[in-house]
C-alpha positions, -999 to +999 in steps of 0.1 A: +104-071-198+111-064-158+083-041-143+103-012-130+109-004-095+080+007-076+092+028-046+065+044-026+069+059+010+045+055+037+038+092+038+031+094-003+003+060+000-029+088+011-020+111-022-011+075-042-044+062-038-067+096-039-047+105-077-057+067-083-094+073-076-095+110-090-083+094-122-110+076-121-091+042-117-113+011-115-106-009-079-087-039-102-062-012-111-063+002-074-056-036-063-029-039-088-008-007-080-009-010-043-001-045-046+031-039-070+039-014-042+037-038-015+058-067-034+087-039-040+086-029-002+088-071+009+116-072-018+136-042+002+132-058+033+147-090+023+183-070+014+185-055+048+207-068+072+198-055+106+166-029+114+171+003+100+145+031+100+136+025+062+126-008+073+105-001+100+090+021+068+085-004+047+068-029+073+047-004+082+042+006+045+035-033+037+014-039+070-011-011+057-011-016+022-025-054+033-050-040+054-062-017+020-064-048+000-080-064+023-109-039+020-110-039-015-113-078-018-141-078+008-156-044+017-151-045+050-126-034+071-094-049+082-084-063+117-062-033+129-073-005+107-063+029+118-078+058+114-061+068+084-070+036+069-108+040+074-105+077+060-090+056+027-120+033+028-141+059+028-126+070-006-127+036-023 
């Protein structure tokens, strides 16, 4: 069976993750989530022919998603992280 489609936009990720962690999801299922997210945002990128604004989205969606797996693989925090990013770290 094909997972469904897992479209998330950059603006939803902060309340994504905090309903993820108020749920009381364990960091494997925070890992897997944000990662399906991230493969569905690589796979959107792929079908477009020539820059658009959803694909500056969905780098920036992918590009930030990394730097959150990142911290949850090793507990420390990414090269680049923004603010906003930090502010998620502090959370997981």
């Amino acid at each position: 069976m094909e997972a469904e489609a897992v479209v998330v936009r950059a603006s939803d990720l902060d309340k994504r993750v905090r309903d993820l962690v108020d749920g009381g999801a364990s960091p494997q299922e925070i890992f897997n989530d944000l990662d399906r997210i991230a493969t569905a945002a690589e796979k959107r990128l792929r079908l477009y022919k020539q820059p658009t604004p959803l694909v500056y989205e969905d780098q920036q969606l992918r590009d930030r998603i990394g730097r959150i797996l990142y911290y949850l693989h090793h507990r420390a925090p990414a090269q680049g992280a923004t603010d906003a990013d930090v502010a998620l770290y502090k959370i997981l």
